[in-house]
C-alpha positions as CSV (number, residue, x, y, z in Angstrom):
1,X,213.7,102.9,-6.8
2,X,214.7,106.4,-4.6
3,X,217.8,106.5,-2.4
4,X,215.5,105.0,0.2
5,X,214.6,101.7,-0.9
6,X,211.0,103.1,-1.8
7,X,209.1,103.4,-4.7
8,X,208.2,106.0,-6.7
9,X,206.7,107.3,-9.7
10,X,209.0,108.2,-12.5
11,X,209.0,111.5,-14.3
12,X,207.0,112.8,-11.0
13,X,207.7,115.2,-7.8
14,X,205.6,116.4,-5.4
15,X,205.7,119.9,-4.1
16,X,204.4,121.3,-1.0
17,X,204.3,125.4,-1.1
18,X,203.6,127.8,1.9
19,X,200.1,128.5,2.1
20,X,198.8,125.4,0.3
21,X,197.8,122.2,2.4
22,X,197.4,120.0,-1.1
23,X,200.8,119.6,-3.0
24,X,201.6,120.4,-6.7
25,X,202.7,117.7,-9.6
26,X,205.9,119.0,-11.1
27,X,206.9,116.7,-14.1
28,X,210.6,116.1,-14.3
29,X,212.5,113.9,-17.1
30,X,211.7,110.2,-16.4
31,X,215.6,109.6,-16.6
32,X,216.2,111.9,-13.4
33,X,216.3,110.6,-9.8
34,X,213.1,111.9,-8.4
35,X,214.6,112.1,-5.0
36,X,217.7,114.3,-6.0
37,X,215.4,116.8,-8.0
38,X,213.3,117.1,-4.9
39,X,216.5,118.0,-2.8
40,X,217.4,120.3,-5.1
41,X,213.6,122.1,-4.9
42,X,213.3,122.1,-1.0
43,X,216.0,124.8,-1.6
44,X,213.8,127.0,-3.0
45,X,212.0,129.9,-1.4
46,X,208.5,129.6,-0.5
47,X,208.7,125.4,-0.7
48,X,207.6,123.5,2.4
49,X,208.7,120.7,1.4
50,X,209.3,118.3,-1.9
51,X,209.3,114.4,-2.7
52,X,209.1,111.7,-5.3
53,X,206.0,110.9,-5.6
54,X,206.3,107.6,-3.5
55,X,203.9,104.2,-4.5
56,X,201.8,102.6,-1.8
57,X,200.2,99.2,-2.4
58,X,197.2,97.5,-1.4
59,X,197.7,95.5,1.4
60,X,198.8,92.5,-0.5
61,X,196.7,92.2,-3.5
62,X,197.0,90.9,-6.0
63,X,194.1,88.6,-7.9
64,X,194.5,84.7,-7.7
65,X,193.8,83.7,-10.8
66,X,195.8,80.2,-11.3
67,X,196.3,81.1,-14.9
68,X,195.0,77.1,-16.1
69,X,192.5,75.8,-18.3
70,X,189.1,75.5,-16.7
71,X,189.0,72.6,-14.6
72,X,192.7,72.4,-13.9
73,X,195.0,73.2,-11.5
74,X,197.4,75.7,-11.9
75,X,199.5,78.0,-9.1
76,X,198.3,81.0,-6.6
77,X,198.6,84.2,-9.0
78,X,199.7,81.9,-12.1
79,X,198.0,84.4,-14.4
80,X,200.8,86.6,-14.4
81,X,202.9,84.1,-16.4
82,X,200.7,84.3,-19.0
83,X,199.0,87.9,-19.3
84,X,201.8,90.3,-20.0
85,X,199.7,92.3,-21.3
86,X,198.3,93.3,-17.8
87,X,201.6,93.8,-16.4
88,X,203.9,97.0,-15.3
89,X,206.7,98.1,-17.4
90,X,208.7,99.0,-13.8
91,X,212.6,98.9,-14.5
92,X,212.7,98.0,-18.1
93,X,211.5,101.0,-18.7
94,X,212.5,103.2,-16.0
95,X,216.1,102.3,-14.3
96,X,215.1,104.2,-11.0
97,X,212.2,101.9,-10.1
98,X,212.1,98.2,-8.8
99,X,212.8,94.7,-10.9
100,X,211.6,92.4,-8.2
101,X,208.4,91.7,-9.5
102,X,206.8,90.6,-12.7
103,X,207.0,93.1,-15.9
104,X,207.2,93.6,-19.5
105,X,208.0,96.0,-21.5
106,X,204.6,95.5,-23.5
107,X,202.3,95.9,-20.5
108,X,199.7,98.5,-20.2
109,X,200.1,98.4,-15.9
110,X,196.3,97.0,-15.6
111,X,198.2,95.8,-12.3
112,X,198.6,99.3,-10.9
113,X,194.7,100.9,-12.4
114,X,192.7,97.3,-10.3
115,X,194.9,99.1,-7.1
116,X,194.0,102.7,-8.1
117,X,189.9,101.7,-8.7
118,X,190.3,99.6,-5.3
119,X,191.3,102.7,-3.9
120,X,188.6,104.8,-5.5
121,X,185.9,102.5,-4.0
122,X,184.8,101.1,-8.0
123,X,187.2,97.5,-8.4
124,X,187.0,96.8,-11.4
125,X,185.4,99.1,-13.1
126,X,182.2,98.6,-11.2
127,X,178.9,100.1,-12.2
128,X,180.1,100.7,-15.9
129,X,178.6,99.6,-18.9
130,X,180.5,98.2,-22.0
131,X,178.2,96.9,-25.2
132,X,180.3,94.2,-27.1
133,X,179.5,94.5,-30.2
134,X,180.8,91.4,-32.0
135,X,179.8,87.9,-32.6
136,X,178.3,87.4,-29.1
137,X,179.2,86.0,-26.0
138,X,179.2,83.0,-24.4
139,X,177.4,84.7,-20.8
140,X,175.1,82.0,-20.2
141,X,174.3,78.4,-20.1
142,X,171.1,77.6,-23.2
143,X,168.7,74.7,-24.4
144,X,171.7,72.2,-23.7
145,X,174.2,73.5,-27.0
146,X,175.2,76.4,-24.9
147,X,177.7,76.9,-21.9
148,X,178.3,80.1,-19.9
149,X,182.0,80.7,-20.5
150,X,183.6,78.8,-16.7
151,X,185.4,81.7,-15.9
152,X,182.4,84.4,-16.2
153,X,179.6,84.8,-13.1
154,X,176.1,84.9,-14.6
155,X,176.0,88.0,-12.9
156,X,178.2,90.2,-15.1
157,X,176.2,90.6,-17.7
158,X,173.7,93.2,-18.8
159,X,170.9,92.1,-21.4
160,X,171.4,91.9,-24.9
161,X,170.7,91.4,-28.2
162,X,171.3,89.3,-31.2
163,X,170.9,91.3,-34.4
164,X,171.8,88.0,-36.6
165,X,169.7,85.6,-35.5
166,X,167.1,88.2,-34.2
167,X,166.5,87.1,-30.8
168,X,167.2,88.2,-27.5
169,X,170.0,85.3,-27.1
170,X,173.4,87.2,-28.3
171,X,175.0,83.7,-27.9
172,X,178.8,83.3,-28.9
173,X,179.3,80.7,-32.1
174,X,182.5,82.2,-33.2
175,X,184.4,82.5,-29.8
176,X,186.0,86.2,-30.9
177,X,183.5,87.8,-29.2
178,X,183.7,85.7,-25.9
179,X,187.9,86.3,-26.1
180,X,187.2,90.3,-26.4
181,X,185.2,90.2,-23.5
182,X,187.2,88.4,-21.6
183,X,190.0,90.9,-21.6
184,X,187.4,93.3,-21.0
185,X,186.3,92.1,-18.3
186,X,187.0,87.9,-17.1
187,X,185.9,87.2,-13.6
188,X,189.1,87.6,-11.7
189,X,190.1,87.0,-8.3
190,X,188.6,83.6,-8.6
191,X,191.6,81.2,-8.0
192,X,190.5,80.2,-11.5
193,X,192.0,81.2,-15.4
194,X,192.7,84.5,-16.2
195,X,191.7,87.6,-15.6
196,X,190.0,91.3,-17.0
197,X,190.3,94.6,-16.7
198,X,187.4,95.7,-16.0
199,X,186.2,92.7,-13.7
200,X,183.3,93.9,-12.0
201,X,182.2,96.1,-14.7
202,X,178.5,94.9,-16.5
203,X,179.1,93.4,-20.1
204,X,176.1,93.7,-22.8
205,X,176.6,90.9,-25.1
206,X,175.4,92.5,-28.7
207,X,175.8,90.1,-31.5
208,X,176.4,91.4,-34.7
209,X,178.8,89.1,-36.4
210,X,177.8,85.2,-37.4
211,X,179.8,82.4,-36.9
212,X,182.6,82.8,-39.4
213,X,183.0,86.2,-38.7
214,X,180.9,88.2,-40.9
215,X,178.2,91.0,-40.5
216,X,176.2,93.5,-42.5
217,X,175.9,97.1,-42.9
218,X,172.1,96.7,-40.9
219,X,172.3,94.8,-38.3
220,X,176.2,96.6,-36.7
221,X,173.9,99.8,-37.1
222,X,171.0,98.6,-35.3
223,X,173.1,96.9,-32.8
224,X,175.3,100.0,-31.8
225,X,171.8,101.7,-31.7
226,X,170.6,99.1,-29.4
227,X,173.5,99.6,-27.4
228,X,173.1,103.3,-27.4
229,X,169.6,103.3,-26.2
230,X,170.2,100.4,-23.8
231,X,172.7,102.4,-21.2
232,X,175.8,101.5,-22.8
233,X,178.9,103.8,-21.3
234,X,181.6,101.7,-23.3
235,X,180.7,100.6,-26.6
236,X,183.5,98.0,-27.8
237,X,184.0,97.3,-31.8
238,X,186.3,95.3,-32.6
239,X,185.3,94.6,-36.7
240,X,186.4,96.7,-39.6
241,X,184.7,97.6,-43.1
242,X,187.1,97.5,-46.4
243,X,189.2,100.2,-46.5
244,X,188.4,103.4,-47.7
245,X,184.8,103.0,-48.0
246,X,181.6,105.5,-46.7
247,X,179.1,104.2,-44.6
248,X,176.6,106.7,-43.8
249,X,174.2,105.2,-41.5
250,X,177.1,103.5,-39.4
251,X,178.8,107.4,-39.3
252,X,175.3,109.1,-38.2
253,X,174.8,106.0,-35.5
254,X,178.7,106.6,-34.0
255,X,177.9,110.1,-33.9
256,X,174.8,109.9,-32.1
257,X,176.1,107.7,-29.2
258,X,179.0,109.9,-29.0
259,X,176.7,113.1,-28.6
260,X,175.0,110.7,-26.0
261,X,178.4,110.4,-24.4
262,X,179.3,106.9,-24.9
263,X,182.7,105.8,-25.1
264,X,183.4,104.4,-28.7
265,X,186.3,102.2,-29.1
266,X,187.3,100.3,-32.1
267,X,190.0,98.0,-33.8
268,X,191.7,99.8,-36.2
269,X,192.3,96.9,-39.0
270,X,195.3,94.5,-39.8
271,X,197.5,94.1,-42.6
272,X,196.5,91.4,-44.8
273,X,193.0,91.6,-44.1
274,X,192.9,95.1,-44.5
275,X,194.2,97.8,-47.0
276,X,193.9,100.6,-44.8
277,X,192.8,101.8,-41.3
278,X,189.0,101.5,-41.8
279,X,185.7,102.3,-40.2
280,X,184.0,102.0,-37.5
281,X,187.7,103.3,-36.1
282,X,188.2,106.1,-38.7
283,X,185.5,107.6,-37.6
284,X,186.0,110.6,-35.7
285,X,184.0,110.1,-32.7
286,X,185.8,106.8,-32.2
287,X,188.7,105.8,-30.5
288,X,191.2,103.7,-33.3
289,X,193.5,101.3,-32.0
290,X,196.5,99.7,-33.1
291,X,198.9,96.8,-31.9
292,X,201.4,96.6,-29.9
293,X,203.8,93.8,-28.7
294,X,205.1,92.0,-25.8
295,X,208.0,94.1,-26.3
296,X,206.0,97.1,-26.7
297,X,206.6,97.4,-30.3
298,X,204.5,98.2,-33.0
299,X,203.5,94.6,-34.1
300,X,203.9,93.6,-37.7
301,X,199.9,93.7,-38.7
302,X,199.1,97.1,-37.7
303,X,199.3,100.0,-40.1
304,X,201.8,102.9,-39.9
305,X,199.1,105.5,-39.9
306,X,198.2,109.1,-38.5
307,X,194.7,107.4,-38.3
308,X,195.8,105.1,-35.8
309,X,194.9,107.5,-31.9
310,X,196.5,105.2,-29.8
311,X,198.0,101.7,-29.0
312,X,197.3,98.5,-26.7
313,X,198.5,95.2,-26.6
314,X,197.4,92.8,-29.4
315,X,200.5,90.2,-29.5
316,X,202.5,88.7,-32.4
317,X,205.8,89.4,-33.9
318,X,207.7,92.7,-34.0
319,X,208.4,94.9,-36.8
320,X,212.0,94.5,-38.3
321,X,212.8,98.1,-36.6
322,X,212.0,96.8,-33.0
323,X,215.4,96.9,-30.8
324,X,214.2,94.5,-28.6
325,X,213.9,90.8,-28.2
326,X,210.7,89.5,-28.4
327,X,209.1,85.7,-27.6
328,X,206.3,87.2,-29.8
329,X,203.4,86.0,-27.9
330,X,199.6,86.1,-28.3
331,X,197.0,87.8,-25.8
332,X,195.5,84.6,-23.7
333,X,192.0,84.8,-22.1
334,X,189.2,81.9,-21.6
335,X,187.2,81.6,-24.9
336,X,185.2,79.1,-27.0
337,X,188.0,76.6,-28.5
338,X,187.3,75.2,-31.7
339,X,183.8,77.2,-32.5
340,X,182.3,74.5,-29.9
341,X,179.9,76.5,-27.8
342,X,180.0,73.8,-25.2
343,X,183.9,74.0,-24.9
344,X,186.5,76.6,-23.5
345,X,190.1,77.1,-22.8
346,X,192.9,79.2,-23.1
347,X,194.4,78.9,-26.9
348,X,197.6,81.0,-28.2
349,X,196.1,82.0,-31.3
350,X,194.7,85.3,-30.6
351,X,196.7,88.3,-31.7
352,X,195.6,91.7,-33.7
353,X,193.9,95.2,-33.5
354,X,190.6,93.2,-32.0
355,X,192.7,92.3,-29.1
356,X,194.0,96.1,-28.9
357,X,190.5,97.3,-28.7
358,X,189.0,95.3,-26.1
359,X,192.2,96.4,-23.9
360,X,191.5,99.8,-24.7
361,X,187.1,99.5,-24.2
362,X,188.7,97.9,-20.6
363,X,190.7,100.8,-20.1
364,X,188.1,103.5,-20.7
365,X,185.4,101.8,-18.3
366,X,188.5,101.5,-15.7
367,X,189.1,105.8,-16.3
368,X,185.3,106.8,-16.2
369,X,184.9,104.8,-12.9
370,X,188.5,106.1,-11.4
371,X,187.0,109.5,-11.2
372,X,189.9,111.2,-12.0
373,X,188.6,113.2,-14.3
374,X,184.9,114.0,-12.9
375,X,181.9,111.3,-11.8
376,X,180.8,111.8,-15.7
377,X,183.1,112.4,-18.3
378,X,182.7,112.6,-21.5
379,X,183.9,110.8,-24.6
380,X,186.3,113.2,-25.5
381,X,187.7,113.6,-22.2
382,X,188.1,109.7,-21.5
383,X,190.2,109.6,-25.2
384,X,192.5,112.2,-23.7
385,X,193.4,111.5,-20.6
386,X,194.3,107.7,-22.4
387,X,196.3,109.3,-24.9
388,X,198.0,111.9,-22.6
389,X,199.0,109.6,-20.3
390,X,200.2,107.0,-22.9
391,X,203.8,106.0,-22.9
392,X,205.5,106.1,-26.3
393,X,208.5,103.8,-26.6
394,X,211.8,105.9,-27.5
395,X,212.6,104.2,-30.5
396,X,209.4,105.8,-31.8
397,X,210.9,109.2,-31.5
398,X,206.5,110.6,-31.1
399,X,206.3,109.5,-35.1
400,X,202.6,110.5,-35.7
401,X,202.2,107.6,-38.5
402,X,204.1,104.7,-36.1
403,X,201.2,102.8,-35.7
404,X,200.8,103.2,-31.9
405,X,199.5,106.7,-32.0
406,X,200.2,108.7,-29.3
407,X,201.7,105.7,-27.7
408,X,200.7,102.3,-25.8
409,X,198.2,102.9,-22.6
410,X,199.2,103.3,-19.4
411,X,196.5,102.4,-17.4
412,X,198.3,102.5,-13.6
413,X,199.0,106.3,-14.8
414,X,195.3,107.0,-16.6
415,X,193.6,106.0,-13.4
416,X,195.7,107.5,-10.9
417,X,194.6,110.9,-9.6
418,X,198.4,112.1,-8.5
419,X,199.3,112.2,-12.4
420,X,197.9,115.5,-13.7
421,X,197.4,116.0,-17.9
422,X,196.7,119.8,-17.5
């Protein structure tokens, strides 16, 4: 909050020289009072004119979603009590702006990026891509043992493929692959569940994985092929291989979708299931995520690794160096309960890096259809602009080997065209 009552963005001023009719970014320390350091600049010669860099917001919008198990009732905007995830870090993080709405520390602002797409004329991420490759989705109803997840249209989805069963039905047994694209992209705005990122964005269910998890060396290659040749912008991988080990015909398939320009994002591994930070996210074309907490800590399961590019929320407990408080809780979204293909709901059992990733594969499609860095960016360019406009919590102190890499995404800052990474 400025000296006005207004909002504005922290760290932020805008300046208006003679001569120029658009006005300059000038980063100032997130601490300072953006209206006092604009005071101070209108002094200078050759300024027109200088001012925080004040926050409009959509008339009013925000999505419906009654945050309630399908089929029940819950209340108008009820999400927000359960996805913290998607939620500004406002004066928790940054005693100059407003408290009188719902934050977390944790949050990655997905609040602030569906205003900035709405703004761009692409809510929701629309007209992206994102291949899911994981152990399917639940994206349609099928010979009377399958439901379409209740909060997904039948529209959403692209066509796909399942590499385990080898048919063209990439149908969810598991429910992990139905949960990651739900935080992808989950129908929002519905006055039903929760909601996704991405929510207008065009999922491709690509089914890898079998029911308890599992999948071979063949069929994740042939299915990020498939995903490559089948118009994939985003491809999402949330699945990891034992640590330290070479796996040549995944690395050559990664890099050719990344020469193709395809987003690659994947889960970086978690402790106790994994040794190390392993492939597909070691690879160099992809993006590696780790976990971060409601409090936006670095969460107990994810390494503390230079390996690890960035951060996003995955839920679960803090590490012992956290200086926060924490209610350690899980990432929610509508998914198969039980394995029961037939049955959905929203459970509080999903936390780790596979969580992280699909915020992150949500995140990406929400950048590329921003525009804010060009109408067809490539891979390398998404990853940047993520990373460079991460925040990085300041008990962290920009430790390379945290965990959260360059820090945990900001998407209301990724998306927004004011905030220049130049």
């Amino acid at each position: 909050m400025v000296g006005n009552g207004a909002e504005a963005v922290a760290g932020e001023v805008l300046v208006g020289y003679a001569g120029a009719e658009t006005p300059q970014t000038v980063q100032i320390p997130d601490s300072a009072d953006p209206a006092a350091v604009a005071d101070r600049i209108e002094d200078d010669k050759g300024v027109r004119y200088a001012i925080p860099n004040y926050v409009a917001h959509t008339s009013g919008w925000l999505p419906n979603d009654n945050g309630a198990n399908p089929g029940m009732r819950g209340v108008w905007g009820g999400w927000r009590g359960k996805q913290w995830n998607f939620l500004p870090c406002l004066s928790i993080c940054h005693a100059s702006l407003p408290s009188d709405r719902p934050q977390s520390r944790g949050g990655m602002n997905v609040v602030r990026a569906w205003q900035n797409l709405r703004r761009a004329g692409r809510p929701g991420a629309l007209g992206i891509k994102i291949a899911v490759v994981d152990t399917g989705i639940a994206y349609r109803n099928y010979a009377g043992l399958f439901r379409r997840s209740p909060d997904f249209a039948a529209n959403r989805f692209a066509p796909g493929y399942d590499f385990v069963d080898h048919d063209r039905f990439p149908l969810d047994l598991n429910g992990h692959g139905t949960h990651i694209a739900s935080t992808i992209g989950e129908q929002t705005n519905n006055r039903r569940g929760l909601t996704g990122i991405a929510y207008n964005a065009k999922l491709m269910p690509v089914r890898v994985m079998d029911e308890n998890g599992g999948g071979n060396t063949r069929d994740i290659v042939a299915g990020i092929r498939w995903a490559t040749n089948h118009g994939a912008r985003v491809i999402s991988m949330s699945l990891n291989f034992t640590c330290g080990l070479k796996v040549p015909p995944l690395e050559m398939a990664l890099k050719r979708a990344w020469k193709k320009g395809i987003v690659l994002v994947g889960s970086s591994g978690n402790i106790g299931n994994e040794a190390c930070p392993s492939l597909p996210a070691t690879s160099p074309q992809v993006i590696s995520v780790g976990g971060s907490t409601e409090t936006g800590c670095v969460a107990t399961y994810t390494f503390e690794s230079a390996a690890i590019d960035i951060a996003a929320p995955g839920g679960g407990r803090d590490r012992s160096d956290c200086p926060w408080t924490s209610r350690n809780r899980p990432i929610l979204q509508v998914t198969l309960i039980s394995r029961d293909p037939k049955w959905f709901g929203i459970q509080p059992i999903w936390i780790g890096t596979s969580m992280s990733a699909a915020h992150v594969a949500g995140a990406a499609a929400a950048v590329i259809a921003s525009g804010v860095i060009g109408n067809h960016p490539g891979p390398k360019q998404v990853a940047d602009r993520l990373e460079q406009t991460a925040r990085m919590p300041s008990y962290v102190a920009d430790d390379p080997a945290s965990g959260l890499g360059a820090g945990i995404v900001d998407l209301g800052r990724a998306t927004n065209p004011a905030v220049s990474t130049n």
